[in-house]
PDB file with SEQRES, HELIX, SHEET and CRYST1 records, atoms N, CA, C and O in Angstrom:
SEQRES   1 A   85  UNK UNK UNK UNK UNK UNK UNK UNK UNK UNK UNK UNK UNK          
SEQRES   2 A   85  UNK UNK UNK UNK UNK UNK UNK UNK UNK UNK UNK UNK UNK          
SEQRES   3 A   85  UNK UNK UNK UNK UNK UNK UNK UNK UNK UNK UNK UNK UNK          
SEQRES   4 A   85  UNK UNK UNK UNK UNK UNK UNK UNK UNK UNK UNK UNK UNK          
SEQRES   5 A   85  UNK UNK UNK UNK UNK UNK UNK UNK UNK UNK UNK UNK UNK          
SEQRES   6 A   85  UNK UNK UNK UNK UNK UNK UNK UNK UNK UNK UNK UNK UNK          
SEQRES   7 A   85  UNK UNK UNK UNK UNK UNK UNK                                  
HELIX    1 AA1 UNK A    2  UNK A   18  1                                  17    
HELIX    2 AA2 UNK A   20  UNK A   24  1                                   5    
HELIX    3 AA3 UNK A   31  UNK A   34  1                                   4    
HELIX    4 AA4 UNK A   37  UNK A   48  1                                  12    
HELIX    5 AA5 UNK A   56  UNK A   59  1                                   4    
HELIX    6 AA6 UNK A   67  UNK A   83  1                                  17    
CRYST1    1.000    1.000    1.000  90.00  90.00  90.00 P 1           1          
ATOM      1  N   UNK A   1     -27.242  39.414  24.339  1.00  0.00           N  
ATOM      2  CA  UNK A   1     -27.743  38.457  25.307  1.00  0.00           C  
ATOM      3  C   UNK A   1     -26.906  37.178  25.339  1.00  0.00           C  
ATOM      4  O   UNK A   1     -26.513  36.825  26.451  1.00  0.00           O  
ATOM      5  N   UNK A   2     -26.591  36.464  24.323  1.00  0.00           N  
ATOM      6  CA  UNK A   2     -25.523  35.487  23.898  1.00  0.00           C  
ATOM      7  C   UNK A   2     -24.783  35.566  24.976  1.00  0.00           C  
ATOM      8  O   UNK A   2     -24.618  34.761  25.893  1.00  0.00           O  
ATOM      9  N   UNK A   3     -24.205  36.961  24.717  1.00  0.00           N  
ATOM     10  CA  UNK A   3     -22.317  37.275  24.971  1.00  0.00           C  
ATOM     11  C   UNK A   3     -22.844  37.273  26.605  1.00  0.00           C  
ATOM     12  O   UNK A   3     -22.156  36.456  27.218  1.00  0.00           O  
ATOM     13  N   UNK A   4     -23.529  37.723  27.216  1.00  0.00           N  
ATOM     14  CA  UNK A   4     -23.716  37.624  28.705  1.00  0.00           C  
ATOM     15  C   UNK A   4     -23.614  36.547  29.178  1.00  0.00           C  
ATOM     16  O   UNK A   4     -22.757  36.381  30.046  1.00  0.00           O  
ATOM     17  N   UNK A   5     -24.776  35.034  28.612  1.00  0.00           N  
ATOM     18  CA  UNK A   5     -24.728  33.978  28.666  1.00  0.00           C  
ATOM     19  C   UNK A   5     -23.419  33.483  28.909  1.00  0.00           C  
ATOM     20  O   UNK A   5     -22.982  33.245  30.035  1.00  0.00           O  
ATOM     21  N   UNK A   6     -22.819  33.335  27.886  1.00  0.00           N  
ATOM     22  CA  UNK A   6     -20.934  32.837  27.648  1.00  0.00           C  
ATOM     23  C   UNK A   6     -20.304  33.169  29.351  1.00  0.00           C  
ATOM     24  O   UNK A   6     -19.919  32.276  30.105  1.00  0.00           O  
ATOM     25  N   UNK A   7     -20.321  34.560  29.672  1.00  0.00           N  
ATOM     26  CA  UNK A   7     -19.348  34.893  30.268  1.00  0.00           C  
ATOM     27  C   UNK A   7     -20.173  34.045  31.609  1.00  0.00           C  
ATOM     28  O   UNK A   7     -19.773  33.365  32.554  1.00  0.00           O  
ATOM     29  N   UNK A   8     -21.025  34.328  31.299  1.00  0.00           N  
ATOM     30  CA  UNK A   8     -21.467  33.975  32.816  1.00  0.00           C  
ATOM     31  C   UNK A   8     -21.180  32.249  33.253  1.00  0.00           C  
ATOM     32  O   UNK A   8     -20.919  31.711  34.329  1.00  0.00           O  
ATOM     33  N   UNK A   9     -21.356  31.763  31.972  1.00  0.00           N  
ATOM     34  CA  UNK A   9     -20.984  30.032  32.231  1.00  0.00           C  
ATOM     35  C   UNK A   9     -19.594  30.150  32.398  1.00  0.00           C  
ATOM     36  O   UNK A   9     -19.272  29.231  33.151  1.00  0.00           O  
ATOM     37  N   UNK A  10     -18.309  31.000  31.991  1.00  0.00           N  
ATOM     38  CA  UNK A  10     -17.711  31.033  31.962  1.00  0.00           C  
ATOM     39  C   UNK A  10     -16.864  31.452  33.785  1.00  0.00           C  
ATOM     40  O   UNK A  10     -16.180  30.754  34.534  1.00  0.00           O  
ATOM     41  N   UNK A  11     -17.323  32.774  33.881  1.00  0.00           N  
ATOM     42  CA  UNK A  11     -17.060  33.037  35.346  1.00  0.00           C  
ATOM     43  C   UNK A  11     -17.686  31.833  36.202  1.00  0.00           C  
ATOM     44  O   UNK A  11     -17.048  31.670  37.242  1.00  0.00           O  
ATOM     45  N   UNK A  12     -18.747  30.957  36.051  1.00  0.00           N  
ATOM     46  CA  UNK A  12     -19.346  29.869  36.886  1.00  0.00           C  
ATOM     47  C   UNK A  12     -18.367  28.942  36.991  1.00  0.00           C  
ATOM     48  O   UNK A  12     -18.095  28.572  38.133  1.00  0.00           O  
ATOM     49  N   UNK A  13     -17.662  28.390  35.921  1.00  0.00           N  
ATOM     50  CA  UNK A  13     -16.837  27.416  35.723  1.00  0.00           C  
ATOM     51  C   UNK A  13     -15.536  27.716  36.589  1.00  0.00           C  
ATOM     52  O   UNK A  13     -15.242  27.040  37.575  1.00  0.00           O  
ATOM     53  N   UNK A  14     -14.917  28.604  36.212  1.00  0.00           N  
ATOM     54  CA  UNK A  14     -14.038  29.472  36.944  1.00  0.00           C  
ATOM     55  C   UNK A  14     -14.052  29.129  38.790  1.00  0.00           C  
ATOM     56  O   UNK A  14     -13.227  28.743  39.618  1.00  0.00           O  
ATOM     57  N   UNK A  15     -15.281  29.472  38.790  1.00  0.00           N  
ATOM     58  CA  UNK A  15     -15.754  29.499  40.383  1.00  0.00           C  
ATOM     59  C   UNK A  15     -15.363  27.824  40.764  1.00  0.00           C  
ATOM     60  O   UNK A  15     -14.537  27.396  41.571  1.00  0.00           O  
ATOM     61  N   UNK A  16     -16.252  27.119  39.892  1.00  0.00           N  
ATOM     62  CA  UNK A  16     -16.229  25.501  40.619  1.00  0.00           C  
ATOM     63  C   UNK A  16     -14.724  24.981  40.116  1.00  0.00           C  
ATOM     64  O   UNK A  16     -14.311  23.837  40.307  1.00  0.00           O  
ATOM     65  N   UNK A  17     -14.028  25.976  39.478  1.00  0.00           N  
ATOM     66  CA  UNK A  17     -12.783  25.298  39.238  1.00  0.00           C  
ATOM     67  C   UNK A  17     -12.055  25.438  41.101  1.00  0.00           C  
ATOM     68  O   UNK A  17     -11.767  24.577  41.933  1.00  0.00           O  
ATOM     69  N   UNK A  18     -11.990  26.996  41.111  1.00  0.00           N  
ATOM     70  CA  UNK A  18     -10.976  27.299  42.035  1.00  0.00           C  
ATOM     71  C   UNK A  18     -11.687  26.603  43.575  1.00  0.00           C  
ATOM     72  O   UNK A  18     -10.887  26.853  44.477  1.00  0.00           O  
ATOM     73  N   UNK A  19     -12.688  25.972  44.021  1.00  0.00           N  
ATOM     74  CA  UNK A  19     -13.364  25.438  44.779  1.00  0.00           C  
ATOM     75  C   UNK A  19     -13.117  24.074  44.688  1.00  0.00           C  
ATOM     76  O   UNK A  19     -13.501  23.342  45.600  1.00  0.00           O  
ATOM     77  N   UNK A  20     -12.593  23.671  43.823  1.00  0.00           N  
ATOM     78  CA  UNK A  20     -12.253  22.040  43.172  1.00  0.00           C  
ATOM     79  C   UNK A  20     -10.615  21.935  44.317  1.00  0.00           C  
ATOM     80  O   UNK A  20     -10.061  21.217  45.148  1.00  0.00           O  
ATOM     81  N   UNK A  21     -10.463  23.331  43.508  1.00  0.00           N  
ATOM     82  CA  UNK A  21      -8.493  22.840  43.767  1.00  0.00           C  
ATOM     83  C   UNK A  21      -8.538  23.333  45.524  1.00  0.00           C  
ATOM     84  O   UNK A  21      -7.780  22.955  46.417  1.00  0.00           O  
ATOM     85  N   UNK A  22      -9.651  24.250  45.612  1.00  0.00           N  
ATOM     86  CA  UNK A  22      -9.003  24.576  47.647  1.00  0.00           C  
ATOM     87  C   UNK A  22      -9.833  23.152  47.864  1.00  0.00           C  
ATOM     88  O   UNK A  22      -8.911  22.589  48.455  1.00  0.00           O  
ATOM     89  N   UNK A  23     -10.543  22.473  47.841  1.00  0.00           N  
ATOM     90  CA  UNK A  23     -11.140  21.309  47.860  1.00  0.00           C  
ATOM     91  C   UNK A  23     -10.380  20.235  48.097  1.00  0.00           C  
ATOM     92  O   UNK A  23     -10.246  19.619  49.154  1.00  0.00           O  
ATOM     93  N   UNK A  24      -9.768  19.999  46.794  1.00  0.00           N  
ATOM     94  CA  UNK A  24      -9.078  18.912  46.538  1.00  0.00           C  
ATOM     95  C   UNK A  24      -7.296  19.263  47.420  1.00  0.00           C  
ATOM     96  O   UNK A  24      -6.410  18.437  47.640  1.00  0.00           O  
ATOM     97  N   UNK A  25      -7.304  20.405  47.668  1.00  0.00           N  
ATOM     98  CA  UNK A  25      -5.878  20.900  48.389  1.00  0.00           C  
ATOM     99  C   UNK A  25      -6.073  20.834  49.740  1.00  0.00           C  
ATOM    100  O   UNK A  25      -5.153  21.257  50.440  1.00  0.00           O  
ATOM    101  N   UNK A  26      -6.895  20.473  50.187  1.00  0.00           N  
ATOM    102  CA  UNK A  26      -7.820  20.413  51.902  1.00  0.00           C  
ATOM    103  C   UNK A  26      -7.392  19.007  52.089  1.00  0.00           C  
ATOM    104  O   UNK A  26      -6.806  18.369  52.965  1.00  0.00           O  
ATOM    105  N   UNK A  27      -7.859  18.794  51.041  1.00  0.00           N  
ATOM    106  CA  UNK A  27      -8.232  17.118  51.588  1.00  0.00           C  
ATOM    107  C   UNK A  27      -7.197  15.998  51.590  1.00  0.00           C  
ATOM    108  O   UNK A  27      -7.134  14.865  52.067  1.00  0.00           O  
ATOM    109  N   UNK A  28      -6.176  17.022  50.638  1.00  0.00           N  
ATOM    110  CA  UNK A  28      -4.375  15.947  50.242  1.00  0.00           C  
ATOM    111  C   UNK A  28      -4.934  15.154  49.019  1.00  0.00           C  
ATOM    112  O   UNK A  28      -4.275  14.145  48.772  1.00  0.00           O  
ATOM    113  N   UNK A  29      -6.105  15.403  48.118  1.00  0.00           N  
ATOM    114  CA  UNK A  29      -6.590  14.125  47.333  1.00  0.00           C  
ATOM    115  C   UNK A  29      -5.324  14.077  46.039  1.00  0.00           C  
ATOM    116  O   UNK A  29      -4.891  15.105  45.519  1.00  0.00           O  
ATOM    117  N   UNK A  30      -5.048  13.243  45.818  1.00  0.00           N  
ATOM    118  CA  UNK A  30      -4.451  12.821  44.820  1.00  0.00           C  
ATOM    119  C   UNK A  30      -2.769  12.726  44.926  1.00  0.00           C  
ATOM    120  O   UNK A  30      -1.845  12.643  44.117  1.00  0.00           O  
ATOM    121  N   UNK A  31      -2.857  12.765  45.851  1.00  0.00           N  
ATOM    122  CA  UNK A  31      -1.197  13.040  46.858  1.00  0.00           C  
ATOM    123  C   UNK A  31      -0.216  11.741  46.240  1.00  0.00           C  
ATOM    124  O   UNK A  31       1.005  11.794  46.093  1.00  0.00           O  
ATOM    125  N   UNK A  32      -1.130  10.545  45.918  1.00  0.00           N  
ATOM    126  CA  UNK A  32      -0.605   9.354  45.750  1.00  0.00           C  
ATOM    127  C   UNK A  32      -0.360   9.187  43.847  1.00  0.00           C  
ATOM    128  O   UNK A  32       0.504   8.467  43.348  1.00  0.00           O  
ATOM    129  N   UNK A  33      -1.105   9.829  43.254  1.00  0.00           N  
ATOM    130  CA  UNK A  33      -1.015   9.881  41.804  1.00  0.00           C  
ATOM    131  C   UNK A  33       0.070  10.728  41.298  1.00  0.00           C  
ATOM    132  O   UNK A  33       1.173  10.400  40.861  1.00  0.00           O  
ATOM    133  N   UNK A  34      -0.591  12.160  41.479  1.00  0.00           N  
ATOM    134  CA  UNK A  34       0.351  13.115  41.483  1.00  0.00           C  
ATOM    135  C   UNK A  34       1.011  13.963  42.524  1.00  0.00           C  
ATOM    136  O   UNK A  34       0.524  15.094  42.500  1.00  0.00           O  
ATOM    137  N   UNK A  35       1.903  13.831  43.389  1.00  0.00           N  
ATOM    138  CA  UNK A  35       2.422  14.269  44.417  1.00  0.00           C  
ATOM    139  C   UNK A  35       3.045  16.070  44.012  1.00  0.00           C  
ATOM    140  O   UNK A  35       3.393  16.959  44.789  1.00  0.00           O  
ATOM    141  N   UNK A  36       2.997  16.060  42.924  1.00  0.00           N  
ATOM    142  CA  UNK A  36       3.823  17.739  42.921  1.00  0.00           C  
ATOM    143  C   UNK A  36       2.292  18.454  42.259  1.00  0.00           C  
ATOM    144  O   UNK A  36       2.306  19.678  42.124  1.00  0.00           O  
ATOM    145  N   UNK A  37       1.470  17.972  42.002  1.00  0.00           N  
ATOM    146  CA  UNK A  37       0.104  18.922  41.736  1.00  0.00           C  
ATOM    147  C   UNK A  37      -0.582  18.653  43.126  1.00  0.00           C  
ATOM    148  O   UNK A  37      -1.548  19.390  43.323  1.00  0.00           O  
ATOM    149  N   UNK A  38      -0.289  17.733  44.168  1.00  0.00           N  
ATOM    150  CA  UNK A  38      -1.497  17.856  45.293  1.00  0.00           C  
ATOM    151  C   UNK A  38      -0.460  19.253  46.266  1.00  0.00           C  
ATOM    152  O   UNK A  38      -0.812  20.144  47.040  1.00  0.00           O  
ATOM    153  N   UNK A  39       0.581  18.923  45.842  1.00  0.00           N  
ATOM    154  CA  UNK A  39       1.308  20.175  46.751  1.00  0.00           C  
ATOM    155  C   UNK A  39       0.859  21.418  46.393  1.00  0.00           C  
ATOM    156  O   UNK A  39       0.418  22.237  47.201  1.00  0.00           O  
ATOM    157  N   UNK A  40       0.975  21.627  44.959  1.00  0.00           N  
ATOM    158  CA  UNK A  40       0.724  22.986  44.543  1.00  0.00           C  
ATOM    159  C   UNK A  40      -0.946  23.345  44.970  1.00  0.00           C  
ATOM    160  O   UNK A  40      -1.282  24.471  45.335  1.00  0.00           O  
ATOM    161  N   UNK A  41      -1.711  22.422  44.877  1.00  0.00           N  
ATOM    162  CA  UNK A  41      -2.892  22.656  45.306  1.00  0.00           C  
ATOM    163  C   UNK A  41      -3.076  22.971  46.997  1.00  0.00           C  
ATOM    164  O   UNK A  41      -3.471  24.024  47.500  1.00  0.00           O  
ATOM    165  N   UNK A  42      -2.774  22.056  47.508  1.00  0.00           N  
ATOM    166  CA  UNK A  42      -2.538  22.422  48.597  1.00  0.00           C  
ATOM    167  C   UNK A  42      -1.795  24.105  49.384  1.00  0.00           C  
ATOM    168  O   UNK A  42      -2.219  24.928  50.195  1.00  0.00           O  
ATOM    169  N   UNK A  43      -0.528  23.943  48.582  1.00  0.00           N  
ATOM    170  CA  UNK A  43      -0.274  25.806  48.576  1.00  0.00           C  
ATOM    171  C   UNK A  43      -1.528  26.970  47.963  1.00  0.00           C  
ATOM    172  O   UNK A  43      -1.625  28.136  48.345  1.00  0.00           O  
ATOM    173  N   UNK A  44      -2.313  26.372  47.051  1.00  0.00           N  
ATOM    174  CA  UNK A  44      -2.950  27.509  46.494  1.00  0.00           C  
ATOM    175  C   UNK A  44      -4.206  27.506  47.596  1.00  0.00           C  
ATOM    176  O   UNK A  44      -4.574  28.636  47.914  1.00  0.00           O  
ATOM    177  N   UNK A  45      -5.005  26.250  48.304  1.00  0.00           N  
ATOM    178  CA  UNK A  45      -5.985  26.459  49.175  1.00  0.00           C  
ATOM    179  C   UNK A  45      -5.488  27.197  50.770  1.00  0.00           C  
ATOM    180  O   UNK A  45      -6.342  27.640  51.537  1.00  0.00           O  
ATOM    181  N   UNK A  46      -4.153  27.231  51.060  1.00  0.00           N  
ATOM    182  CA  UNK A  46      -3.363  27.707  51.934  1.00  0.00           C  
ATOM    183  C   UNK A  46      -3.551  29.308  52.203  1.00  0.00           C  
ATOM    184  O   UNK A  46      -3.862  29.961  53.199  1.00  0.00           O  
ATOM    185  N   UNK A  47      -3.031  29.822  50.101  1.00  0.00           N  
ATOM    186  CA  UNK A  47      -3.092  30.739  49.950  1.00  0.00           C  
ATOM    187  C   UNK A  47      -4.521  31.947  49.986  1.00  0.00           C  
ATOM    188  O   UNK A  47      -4.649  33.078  50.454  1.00  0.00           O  
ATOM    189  N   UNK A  48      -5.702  30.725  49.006  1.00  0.00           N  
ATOM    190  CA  UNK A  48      -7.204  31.347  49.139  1.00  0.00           C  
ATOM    191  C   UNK A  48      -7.666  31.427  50.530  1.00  0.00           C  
ATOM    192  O   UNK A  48      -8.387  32.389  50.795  1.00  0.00           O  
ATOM    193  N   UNK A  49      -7.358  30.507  51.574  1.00  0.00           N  
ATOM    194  CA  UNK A  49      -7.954  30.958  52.569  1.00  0.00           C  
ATOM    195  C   UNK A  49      -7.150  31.979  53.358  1.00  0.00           C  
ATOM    196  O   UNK A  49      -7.585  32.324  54.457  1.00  0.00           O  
ATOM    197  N   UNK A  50      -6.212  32.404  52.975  1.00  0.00           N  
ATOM    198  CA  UNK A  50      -4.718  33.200  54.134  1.00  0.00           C  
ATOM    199  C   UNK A  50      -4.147  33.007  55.000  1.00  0.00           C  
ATOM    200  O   UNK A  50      -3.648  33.846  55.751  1.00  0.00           O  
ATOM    201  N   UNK A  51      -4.081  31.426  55.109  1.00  0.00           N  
ATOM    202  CA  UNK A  51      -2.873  31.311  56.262  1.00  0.00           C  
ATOM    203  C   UNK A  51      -1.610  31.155  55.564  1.00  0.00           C  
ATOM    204  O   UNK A  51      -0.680  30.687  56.221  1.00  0.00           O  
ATOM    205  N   UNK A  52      -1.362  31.541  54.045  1.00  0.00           N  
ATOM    206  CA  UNK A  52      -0.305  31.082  53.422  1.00  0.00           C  
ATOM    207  C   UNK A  52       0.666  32.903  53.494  1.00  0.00           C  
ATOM    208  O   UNK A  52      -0.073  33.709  52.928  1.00  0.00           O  
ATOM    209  N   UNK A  53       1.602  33.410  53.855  1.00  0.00           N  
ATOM    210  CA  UNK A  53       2.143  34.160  52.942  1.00  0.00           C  
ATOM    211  C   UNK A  53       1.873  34.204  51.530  1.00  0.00           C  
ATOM    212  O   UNK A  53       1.779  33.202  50.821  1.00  0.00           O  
ATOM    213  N   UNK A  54       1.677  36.124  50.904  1.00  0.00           N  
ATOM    214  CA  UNK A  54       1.584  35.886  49.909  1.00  0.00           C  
ATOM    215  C   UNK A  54       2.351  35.701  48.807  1.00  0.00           C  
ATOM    216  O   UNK A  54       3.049  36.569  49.331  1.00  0.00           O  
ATOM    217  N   UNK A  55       2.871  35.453  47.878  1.00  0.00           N  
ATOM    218  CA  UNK A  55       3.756  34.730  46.925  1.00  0.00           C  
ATOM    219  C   UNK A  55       4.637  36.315  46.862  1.00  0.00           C  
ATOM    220  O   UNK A  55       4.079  37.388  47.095  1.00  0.00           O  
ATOM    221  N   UNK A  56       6.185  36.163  46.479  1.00  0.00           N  
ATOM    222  CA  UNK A  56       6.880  37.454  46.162  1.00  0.00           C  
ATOM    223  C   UNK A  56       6.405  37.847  45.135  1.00  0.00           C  
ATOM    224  O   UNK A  56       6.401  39.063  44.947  1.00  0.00           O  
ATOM    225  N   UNK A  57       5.853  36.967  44.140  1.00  0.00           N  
ATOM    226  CA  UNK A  57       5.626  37.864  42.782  1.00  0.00           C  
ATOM    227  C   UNK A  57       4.646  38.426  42.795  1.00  0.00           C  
ATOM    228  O   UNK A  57       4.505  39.183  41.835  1.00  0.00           O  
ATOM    229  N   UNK A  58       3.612  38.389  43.706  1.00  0.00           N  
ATOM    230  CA  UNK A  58       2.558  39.026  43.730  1.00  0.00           C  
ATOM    231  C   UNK A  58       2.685  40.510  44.416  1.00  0.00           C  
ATOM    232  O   UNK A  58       2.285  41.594  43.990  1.00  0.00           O  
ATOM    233  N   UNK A  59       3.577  40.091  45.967  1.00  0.00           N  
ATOM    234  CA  UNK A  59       3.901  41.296  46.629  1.00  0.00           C  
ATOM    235  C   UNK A  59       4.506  42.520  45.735  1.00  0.00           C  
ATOM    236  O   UNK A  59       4.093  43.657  45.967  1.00  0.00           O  
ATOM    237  N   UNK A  60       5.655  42.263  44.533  1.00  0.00           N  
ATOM    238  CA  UNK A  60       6.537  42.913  44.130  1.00  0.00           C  
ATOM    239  C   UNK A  60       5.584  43.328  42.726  1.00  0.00           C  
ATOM    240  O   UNK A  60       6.232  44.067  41.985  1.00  0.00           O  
ATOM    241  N   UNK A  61       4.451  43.072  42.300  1.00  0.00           N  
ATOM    242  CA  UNK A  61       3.811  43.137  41.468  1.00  0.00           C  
ATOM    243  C   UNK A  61       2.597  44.480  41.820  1.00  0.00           C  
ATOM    244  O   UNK A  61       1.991  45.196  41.023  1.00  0.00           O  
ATOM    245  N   UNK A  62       2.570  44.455  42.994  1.00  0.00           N  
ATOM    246  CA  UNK A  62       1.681  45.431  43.581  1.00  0.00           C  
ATOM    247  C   UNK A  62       3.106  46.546  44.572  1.00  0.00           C  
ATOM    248  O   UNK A  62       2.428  46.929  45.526  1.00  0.00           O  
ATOM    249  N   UNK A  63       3.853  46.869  44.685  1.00  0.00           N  
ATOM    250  CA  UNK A  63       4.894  47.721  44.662  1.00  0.00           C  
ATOM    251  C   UNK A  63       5.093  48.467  43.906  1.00  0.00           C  
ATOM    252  O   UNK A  63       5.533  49.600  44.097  1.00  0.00           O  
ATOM    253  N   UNK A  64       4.726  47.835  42.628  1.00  0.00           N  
ATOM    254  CA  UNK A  64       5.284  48.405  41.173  1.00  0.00           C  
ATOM    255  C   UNK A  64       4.129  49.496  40.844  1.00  0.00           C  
ATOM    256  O   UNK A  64       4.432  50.259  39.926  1.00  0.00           O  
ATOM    257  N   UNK A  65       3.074  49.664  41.336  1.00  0.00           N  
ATOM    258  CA  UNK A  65       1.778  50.037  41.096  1.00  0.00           C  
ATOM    259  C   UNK A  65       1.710  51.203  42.386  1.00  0.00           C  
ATOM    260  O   UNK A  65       1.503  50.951  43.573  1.00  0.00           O  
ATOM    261  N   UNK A  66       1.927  52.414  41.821  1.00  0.00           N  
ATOM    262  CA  UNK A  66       2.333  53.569  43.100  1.00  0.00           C  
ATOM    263  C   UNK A  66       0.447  53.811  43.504  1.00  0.00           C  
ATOM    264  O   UNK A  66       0.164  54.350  44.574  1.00  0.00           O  
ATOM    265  N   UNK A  67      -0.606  53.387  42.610  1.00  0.00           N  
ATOM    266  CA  UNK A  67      -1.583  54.548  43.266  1.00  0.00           C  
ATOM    267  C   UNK A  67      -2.287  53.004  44.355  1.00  0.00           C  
ATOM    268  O   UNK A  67      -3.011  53.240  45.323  1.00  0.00           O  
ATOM    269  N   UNK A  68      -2.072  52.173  44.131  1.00  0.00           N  
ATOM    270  CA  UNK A  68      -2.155  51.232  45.261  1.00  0.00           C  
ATOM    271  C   UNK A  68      -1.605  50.847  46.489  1.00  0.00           C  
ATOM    272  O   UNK A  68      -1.962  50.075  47.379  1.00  0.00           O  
ATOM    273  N   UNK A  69      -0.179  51.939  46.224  1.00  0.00           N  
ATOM    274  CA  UNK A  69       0.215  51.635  47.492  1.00  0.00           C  
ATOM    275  C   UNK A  69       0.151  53.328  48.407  1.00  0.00           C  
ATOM    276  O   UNK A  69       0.364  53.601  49.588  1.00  0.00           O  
ATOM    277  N   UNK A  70      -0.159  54.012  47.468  1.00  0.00           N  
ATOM    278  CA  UNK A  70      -0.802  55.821  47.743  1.00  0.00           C  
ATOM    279  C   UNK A  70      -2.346  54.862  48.916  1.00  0.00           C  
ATOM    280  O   UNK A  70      -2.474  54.959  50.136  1.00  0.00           O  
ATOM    281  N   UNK A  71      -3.085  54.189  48.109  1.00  0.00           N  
ATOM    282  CA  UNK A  71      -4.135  54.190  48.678  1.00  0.00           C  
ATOM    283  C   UNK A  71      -4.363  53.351  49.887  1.00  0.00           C  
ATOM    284  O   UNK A  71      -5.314  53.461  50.660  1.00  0.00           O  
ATOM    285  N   UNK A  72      -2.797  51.990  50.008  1.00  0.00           N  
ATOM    286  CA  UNK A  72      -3.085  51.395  51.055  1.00  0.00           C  
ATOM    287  C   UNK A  72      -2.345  51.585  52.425  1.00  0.00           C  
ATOM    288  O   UNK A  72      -2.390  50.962  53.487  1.00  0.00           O  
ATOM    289  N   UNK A  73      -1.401  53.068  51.845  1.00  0.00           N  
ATOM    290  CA  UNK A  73      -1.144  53.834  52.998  1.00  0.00           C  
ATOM    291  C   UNK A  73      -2.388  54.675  53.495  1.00  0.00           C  
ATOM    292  O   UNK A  73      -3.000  54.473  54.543  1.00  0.00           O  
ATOM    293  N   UNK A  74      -2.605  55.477  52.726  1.00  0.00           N  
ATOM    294  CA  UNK A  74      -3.863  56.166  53.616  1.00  0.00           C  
ATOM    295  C   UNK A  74      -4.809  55.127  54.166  1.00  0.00           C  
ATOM    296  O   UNK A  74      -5.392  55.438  55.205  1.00  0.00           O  
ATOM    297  N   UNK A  75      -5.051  53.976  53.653  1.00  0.00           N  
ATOM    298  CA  UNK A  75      -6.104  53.171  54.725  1.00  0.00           C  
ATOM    299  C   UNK A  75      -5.426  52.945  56.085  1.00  0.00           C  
ATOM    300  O   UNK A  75      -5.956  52.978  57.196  1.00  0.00           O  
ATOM    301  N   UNK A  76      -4.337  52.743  55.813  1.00  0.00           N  
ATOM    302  CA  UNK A  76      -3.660  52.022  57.091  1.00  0.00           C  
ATOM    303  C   UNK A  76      -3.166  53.617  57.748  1.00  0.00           C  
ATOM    304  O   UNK A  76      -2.943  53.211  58.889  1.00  0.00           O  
ATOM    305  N   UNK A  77      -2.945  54.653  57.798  1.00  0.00           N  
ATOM    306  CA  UNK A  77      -3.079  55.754  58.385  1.00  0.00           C  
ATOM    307  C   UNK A  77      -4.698  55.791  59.047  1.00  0.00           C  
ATOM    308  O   UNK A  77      -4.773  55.813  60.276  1.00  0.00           O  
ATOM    309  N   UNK A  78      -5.600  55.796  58.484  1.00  0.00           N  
ATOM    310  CA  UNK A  78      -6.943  56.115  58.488  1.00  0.00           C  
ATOM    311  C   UNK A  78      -7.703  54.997  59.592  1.00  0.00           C  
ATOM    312  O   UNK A  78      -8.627  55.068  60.402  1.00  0.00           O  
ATOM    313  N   UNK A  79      -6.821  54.018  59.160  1.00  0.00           N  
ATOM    314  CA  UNK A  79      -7.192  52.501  60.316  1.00  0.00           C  
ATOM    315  C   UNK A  79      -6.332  53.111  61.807  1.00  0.00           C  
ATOM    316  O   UNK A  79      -6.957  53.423  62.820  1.00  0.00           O  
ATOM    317  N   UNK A  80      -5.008  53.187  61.711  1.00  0.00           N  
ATOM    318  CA  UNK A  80      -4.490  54.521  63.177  1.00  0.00           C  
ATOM    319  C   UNK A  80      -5.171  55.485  63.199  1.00  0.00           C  
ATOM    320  O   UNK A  80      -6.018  55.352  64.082  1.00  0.00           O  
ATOM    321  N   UNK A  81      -5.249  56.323  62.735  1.00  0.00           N  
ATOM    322  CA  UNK A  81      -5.949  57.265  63.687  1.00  0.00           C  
ATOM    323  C   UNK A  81      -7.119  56.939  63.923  1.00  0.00           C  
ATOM    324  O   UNK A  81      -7.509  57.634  64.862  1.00  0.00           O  
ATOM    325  N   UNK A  82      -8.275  55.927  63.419  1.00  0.00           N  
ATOM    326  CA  UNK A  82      -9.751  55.290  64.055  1.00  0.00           C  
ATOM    327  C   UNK A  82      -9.225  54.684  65.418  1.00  0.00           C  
ATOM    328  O   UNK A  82      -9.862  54.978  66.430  1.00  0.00           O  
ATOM    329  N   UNK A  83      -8.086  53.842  65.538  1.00  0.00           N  
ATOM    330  CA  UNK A  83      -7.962  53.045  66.656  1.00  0.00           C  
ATOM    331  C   UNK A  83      -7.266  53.530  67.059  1.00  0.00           C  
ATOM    332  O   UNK A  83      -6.790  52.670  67.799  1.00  0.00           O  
ATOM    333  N   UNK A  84      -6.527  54.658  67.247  1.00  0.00           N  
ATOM    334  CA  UNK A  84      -5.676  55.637  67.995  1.00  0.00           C  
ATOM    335  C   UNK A  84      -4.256  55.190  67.845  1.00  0.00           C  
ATOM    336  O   UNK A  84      -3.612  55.800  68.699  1.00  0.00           O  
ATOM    337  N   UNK A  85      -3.638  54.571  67.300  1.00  0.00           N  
ATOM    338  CA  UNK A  85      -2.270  53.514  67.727  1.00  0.00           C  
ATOM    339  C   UNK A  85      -1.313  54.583  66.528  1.00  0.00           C  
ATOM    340  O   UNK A  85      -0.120  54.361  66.320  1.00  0.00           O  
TER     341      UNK A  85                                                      
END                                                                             
């Protein structure tokens, strides 16, 4: 019961972290203190919401991984032939 507790404050924290930084990356806050962490924040709320391209290391990280890209061909086959194209 403990160990559930933990994780769960743990994944919570997690949550209001990454909500802090698309937050604080929205808004330009701290642009004037630290100018190379409001950027990076700013790229990462860019990225959580998807108007950002996704990073190469991520793309080339999921390449490397054949049954993910087995499976996100057949979706995208499976998405053509639903919409005929």
């Amino acid at each position: 019961m403990p160990l559930a507790l933990v994780v769960m404050v743990v994944i919570l924290a997690l949550a209001i972290g990454i909500v802090a930084v698309v937050a604080m990356g929205m808004q330009g806050a701290g642009k004037e203190r630290v100018p190379e962490l409001a950027s990076v924040m700013a790229e990462t709320a860019r990225h959580l919401n998807g108007d950002a391209e996704p990073p190469k290391g991520l793309v080339d990280f999921f390449d490397e991984i054949p049954e993910i890209r087995r499976s996100a061909s057949s979706a995208s086959s499976a998405s053509e032939k639903v919409s005929g194209h």
